[in-house]
N, C-alpha and C positions, 0 to 999 in steps of 0.2 A: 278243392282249395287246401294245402297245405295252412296249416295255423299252429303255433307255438304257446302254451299257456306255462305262462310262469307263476305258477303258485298252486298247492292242493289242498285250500284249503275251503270252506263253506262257496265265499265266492267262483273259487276255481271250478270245484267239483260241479257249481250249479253248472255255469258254462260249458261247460265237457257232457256234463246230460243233455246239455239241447243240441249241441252239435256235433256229438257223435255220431247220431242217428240220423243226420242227413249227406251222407257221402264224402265226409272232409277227412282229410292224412293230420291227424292229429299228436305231437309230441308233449307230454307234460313236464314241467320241470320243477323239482324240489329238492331241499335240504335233505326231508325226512323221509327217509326209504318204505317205510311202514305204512305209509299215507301214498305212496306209488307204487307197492305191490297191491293194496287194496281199491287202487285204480283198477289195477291192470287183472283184477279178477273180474272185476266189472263190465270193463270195456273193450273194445279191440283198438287198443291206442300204443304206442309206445312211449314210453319213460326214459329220464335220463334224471341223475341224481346229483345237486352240486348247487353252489351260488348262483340265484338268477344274473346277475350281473355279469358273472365273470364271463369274459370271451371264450376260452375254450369250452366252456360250458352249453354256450348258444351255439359254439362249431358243432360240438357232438348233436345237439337237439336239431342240425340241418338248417342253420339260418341263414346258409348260402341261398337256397330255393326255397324259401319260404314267403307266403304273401301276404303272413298276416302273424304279427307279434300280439298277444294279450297279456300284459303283466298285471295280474291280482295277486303278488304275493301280500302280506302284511305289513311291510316298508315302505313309505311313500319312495326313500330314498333308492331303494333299489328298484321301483318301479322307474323312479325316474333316469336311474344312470341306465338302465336296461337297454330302456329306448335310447337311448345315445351312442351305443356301442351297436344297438339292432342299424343303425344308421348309417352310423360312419365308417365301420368295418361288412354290414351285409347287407346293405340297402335295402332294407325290406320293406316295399311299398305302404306297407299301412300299419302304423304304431297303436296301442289302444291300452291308457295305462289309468287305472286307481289311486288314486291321489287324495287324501284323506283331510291333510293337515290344510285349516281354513290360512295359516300363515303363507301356505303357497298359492293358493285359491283364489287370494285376492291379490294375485298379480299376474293375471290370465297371458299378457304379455311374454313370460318366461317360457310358456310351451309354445315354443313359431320354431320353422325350418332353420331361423338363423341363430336360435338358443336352445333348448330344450327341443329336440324335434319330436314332440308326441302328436301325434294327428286327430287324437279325442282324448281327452280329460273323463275320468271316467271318479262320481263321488257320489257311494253310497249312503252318504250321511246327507246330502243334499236332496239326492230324491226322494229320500224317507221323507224328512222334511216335509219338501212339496205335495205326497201323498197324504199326510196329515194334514196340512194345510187344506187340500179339497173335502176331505171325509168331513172336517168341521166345516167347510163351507155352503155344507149339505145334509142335513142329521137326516139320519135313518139309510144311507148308502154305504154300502161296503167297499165299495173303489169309483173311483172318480180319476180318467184319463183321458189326458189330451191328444187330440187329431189337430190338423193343421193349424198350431201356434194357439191353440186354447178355443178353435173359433166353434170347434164340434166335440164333444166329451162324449167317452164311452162311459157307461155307468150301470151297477151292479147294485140291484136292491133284492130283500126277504118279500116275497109276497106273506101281505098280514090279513087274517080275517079283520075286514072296516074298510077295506080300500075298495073303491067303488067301483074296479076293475077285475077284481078278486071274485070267481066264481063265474065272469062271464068273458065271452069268445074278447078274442085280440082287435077284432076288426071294429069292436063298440070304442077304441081308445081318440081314435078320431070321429066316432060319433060326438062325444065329449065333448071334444076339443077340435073343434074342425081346421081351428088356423096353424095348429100343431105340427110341424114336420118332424115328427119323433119316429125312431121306427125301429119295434123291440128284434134285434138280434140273432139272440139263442134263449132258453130256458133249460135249467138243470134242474129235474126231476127227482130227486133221491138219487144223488150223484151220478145220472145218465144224461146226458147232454140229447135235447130236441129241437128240431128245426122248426120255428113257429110260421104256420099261415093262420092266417085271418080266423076262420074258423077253430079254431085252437082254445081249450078253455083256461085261462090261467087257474091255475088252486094254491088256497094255501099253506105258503112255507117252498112256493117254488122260488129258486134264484132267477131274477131275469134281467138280463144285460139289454139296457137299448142305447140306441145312437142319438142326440139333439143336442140344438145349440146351446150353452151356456144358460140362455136367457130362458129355458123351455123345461131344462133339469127338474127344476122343484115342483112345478104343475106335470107330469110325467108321475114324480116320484109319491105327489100322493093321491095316486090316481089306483096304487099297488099297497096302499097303507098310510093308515094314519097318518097326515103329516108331524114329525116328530118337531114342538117349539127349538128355534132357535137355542143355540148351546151360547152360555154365558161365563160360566164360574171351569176354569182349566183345571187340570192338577196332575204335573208328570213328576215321576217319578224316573229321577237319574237326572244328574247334569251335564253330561259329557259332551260329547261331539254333538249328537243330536238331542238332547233334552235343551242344550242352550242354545241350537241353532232355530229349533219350532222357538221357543219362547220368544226371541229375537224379533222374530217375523209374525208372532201372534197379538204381542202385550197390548198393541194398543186397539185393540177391536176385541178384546175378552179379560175376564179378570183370571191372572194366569198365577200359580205357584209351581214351587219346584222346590222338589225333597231330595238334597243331596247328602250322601253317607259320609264322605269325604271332608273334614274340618276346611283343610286347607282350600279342593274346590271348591266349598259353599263360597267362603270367603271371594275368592275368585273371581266367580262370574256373579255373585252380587254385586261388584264394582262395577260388573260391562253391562248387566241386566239397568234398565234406567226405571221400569214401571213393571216389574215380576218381582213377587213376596217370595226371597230364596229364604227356604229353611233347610237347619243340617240337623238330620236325621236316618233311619233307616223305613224305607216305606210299607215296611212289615209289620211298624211296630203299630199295633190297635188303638194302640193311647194315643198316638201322634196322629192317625189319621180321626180317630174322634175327636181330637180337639179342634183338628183343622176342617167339621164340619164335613166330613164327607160325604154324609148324606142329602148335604143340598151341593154338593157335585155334580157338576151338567158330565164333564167326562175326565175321568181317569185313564191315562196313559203311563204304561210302566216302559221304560227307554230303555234304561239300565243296560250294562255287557255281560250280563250275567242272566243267563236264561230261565233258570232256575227263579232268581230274587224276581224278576218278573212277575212271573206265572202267580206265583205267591202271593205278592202284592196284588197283582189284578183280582184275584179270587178273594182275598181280603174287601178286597175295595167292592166287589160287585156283593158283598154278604152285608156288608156295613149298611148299602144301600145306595151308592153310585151309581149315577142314570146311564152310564155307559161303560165299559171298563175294555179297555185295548190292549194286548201285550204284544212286545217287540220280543220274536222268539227268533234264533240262528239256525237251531234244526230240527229241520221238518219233520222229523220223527216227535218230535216235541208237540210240535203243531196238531197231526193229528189226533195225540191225546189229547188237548184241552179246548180244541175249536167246536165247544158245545154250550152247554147251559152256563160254564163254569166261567167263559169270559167272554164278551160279545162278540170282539174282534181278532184274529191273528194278522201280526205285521210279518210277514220275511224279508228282513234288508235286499236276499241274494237274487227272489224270484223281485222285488221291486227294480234293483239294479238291471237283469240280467235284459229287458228289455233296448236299455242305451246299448248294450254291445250286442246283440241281435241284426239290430237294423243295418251293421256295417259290413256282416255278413253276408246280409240276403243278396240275391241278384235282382237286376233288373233295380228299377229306381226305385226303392222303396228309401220312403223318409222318415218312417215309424214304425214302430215294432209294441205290444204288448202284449208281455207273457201271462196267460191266464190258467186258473184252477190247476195251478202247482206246476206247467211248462206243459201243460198235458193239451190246453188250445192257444190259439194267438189273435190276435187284432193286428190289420196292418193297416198302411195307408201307402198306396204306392202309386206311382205318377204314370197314366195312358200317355207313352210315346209314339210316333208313328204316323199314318193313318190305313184306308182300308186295304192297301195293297200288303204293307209292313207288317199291320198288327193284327193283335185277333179280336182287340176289343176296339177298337178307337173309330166309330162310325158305326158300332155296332149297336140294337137293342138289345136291353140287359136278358131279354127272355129269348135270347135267340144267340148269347155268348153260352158257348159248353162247357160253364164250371162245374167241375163234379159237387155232389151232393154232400152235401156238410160247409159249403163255402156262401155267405148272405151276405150280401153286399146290403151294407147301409147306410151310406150317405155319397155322394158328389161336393167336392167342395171345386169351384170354377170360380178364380179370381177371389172377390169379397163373398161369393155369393153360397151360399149352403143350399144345398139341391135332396129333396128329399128321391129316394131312389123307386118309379113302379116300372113294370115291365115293361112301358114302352119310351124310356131313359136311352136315350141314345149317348155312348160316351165320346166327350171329345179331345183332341190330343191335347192334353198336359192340364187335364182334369184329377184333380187327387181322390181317387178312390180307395173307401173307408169298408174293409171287409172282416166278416169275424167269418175264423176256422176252426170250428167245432173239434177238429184233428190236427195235430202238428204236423204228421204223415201227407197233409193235402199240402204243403209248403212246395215242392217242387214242381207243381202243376201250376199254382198261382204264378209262381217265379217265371216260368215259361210264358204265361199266358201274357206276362205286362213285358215280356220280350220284344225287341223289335227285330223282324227279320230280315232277311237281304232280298235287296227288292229283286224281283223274275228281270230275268236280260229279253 
């Protein structure tokens, strides 16, 4: 696949690392030449330097034969006219552009073939959002994501010594809970990723990802630790794109505050906040967060565009004595310095993002994508088309399909109905299967595998 990325910046780069590596003619485009030579030491891509918008600019990048435009530069504006010119002068079947500003957000209408022709709306301030939104609607999980429309969640917990799973094999999880259709995953061992069977002993401080419905999440989660009491009392720190977006969506199910530096912002979004305590301040400063009680803080969340003022504040806030502390960090260099003692959680906007523009890529019907432990494995959900002449799964039992090893299938979703997945799961055509890949390298086997082929003459 030919693909054009318009922008080199945190989002771009992330996008360019996942799909470099899987056989795509990739051209990057940017103002700054400095951020495109230290692509192109990287990668085996070609560069082109100049306004994403401008037409000659998309001619040199190849947008004659191109099949796929991504504009993440940092303009909504320029993403937007990008795609308009990607259109009407190079037709390029599939648009896929970042779009920030909530003033254009809330008029979905503007991006259609007959005005704005972008084909997906692509907003990292929204899925943050929504990724904070699940993490609180689950204490003690470190990601919380959606399979077919919310009906099946992937979910990511710390094994803690107290969980009653902790210390003994996998297979006693449905001894527990027999009505249970949950079904753990993978496990990350001291950052070595394991295939779990049944005999398997969880220990702890393992990471373990399993697959269940919505309604099964919490009894799963403290089956692996403690369960942690409901989170009540908020406190983010930044009010920008996303510190006023969560609060927005939070206020009335938690007592939420929000510390903005900015006179003029505080001002701001106190008028649009109707039930969030805005105060203006800096979230560094010791005095401010002791007065505003931090220590009876369910969680702390540092938002902020500033990496740095983050990291700080969380590390403040987790010393003060903050039941939970998050920071929202941009580079992952960042990340691995502080994702320890020092703050509970790391956000990366770019690997949260980089999921929605994944899925548009892959072949074969896949309707979901998530990018896990830093783009290094993935979660899909893709649709068995076909049947037994066609395909290689659709009629088939699951212990008798030849997915190579590192690929666990973990759930069936068929119509309303959630299928928990054993070996003698026969799949049927236009079943959404829920699979985790321990390797991003096993992507072109899977892609193949939900292929449908030309039927024998």
């Amino acid at each position: 696949m030919k693909i054009i990325i318009l922008g080199a910046g945190q989002v771009g780069t992330s996008v360019l690392a996942s799909l470099a590596s899987e056989s795509n003619d990739i051209v990057v485009v940017d103002k700054e030449i400095s951020l495109l030579n230290d692509l192109q030491d990287r990668f085996d891509i070609a560069t082109v330097q100049g306004n994403a918008a401008h037409p000659i600019v998309l001619q040199k990048a190849g947008a004659e034969d191109a099949d796929m435009l991504i504009a993440v530069t940092s303009d909504d504006e320029t993403n937007m006219l990008a795609c308009q010119i990607a259109c009407t002068l190079f037709k390029i079947p599939k648009k896929i552009a970042r779009v920030r500003a909530i003033e254009y957000l809330n008029y979905p209408q503007i991006f259609a073939s007959d005005a704005i022709p972008i084909d997906v709306v692509i907003s990292p301030e929204q899925i943050v959002t929504k990724f904070i939104e699940r993490l609180l609607e689950y204490p003690g999980a470190s990601q919380v994501l959606d399979f077919a429309d919310g009906r099946v969640r992937l979910v990511s917990v710390r094994a803690l010594t107290g969980g009653p799973l902790v210390g003994r094999e996998i297979k006693e999880l449905h001894q527990h809970m027999p009505n249970v259709h949950a079904r753990i995953t993978a496990i990350f061992r001291k950052g070595q990723s394991i295939v779990p069977h049944g005999k398997m002993i969880i220990e702890t401080d393992d990471e373990v990802f399993f697959i269940a419905s919505s309604a099964e999440i919490q009894a799963v989660i403290a089956e692996l630790r403690k369960l942690d009491k409901p989170y009540k009392r908020l406190l983010f720190a930044g009010g920008g794109h996303i510190g006023k977006r969560v609060a927005q969506a939070l206020e009335y199910r938690f007592q939420v505050k929000v510390i903005e530096k900015n006179p003029e912002r505080a001002k701001k979004i106190a008028t649009e906040l109707t039930n969030t305590v805005v105060l203006q301040g800096d979230a560094s400063d010791e005095d401010l967060l002791i007065s505003e009680s931090i220590e009876n803080t369910d969680v702390f969340c540092a938002i902020t565009n500033d990496d740095e003022a983050n990291i700080l504040s969380a590390m403040l806030a987790k010393r003060l004595g903050a039941r939970r502390v998050i920071s929202l960090i941009n580079r992952s260099a960042y990340a691995d310095l502080v994702e320890s003692n020092l703050v509970d959680m790391v956000i990366l906007p770019q690997q949260a993002t980089i999921g929605s523009l994944l899925r548009h890529v892959r072949r074969g019907d896949v309707v979901q994508v998530h990018s896990l432990r830093r783009g290094a494995a993935e979660a899909i959900e893709a649709i068995a088309h076909g049947d037994r002449a066609t395909s290689k799964v659709v009629g088939q039992r699951i212990d008798r399909i030849k997915m190579p090893p590192g690929v666990v299938m973990g759930a069936l979703v068929r119509g309303e109905q959630v299928i928990q997945v054993h070996h003698d799961t026969i799949i049927e055509e236009g079943d959404h299967v829920i699979m985790f890949l321990l390797d991003k390298k096993l992507i072109p086997i899977v892609e193949r595998m939900f292929q449908v082929e030309a039927r024998a003459a």
